[in-house]
C-alpha positions as a Markdown table, in Angstrom:
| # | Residue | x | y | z |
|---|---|---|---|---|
| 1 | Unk | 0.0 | 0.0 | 0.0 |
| 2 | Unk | 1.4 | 3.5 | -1.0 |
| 3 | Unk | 0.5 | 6.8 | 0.5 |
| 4 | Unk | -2.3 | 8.6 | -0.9 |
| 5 | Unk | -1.4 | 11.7 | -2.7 |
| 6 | Unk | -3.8 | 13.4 | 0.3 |
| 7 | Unk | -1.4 | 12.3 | 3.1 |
| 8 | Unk | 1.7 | 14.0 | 0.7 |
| 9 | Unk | 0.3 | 17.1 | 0.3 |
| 10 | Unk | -1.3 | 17.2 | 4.0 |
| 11 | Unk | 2.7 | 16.0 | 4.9 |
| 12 | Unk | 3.2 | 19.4 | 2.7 |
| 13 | Unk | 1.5 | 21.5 | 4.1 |
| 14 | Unk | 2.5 | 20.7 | 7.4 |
| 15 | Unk | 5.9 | 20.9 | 6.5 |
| 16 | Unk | 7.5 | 18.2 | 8.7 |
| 17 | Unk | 6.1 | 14.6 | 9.7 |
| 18 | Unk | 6.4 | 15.9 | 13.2 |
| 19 | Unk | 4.0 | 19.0 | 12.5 |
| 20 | Unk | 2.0 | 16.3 | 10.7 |
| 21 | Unk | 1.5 | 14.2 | 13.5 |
| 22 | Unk | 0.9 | 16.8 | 15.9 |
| 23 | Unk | -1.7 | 18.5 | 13.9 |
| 24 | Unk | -3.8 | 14.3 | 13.5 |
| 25 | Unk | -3.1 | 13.9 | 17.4 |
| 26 | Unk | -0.6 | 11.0 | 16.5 |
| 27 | Unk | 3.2 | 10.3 | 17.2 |
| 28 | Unk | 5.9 | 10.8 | 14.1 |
| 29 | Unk | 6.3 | 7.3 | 14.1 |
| 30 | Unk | 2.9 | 6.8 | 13.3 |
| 31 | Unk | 3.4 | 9.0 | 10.5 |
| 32 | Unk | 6.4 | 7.7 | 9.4 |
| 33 | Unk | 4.7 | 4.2 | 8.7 |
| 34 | Unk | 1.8 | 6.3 | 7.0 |
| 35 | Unk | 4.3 | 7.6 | 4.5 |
| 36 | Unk | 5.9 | 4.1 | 3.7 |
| 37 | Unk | 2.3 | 2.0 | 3.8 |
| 38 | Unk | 3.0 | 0.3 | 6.7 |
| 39 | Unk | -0.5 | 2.0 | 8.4 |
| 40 | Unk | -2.6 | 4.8 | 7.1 |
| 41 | Unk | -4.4 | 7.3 | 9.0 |
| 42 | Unk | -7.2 | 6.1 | 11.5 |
| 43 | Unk | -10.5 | 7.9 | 11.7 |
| 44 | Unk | -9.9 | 10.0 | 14.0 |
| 45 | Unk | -7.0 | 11.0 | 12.3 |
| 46 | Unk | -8.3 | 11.7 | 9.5 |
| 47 | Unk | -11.0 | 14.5 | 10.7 |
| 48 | Unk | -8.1 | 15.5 | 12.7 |
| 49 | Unk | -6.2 | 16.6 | 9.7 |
| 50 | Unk | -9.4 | 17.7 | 7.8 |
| 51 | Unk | -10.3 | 20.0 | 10.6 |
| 52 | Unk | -6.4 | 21.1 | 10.8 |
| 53 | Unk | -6.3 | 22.1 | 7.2 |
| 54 | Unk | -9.5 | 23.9 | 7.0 |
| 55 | Unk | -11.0 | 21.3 | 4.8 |
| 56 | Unk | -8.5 | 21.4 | 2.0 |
| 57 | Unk | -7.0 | 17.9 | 2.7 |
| 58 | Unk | -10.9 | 16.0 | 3.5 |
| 59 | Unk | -10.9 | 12.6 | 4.7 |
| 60 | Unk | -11.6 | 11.0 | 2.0 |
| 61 | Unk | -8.5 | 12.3 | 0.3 |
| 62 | Unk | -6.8 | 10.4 | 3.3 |
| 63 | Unk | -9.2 | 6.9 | 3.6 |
| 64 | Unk | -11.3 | 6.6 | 0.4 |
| 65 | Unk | -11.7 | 3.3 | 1.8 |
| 66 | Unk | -13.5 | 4.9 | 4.4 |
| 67 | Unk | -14.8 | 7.6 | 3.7 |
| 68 | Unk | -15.6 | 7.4 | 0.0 |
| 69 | Unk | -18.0 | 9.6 | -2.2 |
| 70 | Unk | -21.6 | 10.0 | -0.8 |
| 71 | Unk | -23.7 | 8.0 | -2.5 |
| 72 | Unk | -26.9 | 10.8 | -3.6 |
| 73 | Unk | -29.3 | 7.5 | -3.8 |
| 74 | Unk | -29.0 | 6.6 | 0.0 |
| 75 | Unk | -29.7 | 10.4 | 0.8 |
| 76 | Unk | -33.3 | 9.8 | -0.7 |
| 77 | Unk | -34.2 | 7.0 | 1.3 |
| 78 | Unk | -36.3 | 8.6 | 4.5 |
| 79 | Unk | -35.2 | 7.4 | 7.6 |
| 80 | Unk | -37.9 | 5.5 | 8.8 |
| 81 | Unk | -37.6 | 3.1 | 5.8 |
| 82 | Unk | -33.6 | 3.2 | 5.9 |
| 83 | Unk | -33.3 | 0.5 | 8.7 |
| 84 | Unk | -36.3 | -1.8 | 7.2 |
C-alpha cells in the first residue's frame, strides 16, 4: 500500500512529519509508517487533519476506503424506511 497523494500534500503542508502528527493527534512514528504504507491514517485522524487544514485535505482524500464519495441515492431514502 502507497500513500495517498492526500497524506503528501497534508505532509506538505505541514511541513515536517512531526508538525503532521501533531496536527492528527498522533506520534511521528505513526506517520512515518503512514508515508511508507505500513499504516494509514485512522479515523480520528483523518478528521483530525481535515479539521487542521481547513478542509482542503478531506478525509476522504486520506481513507477513500472509508470515507468514500456520498452516495446521492442513499440520501433519498427517508429514515424511517432506511433501517427496514
Amino acid at each position: 500500500m502507497k500513500p495517498t497523494p492526500g497524506l503528501l500534500l497534508a505532509l506538505r503542508i505541514a511541513g515536517s512529519q512531526r508538525a503532521l502528527a501533531k496536527l492528527a493527534g498522533v506520534s511521528q512514528p505513526a506517520v512515518c509508517k503512514w508515508l511508507k504504507g505500513l499504516s494509514c491514517p485512522g479515523l480520528k485522524a483523518s478528521v483530525q487533519i481535515e479539521r487542521a487544514t481547513g478542509g482542503t485535505i478531506r478525509c476522504s482524500d486520506l481513507r477513500p476506503d472509508i470515507f468514500g464519495p456520498i452516495d446521492n441515492a442513499a440520501l433519498s431514502i427517508p429514515l424511517e424506511d432506511a433501517h427496514d
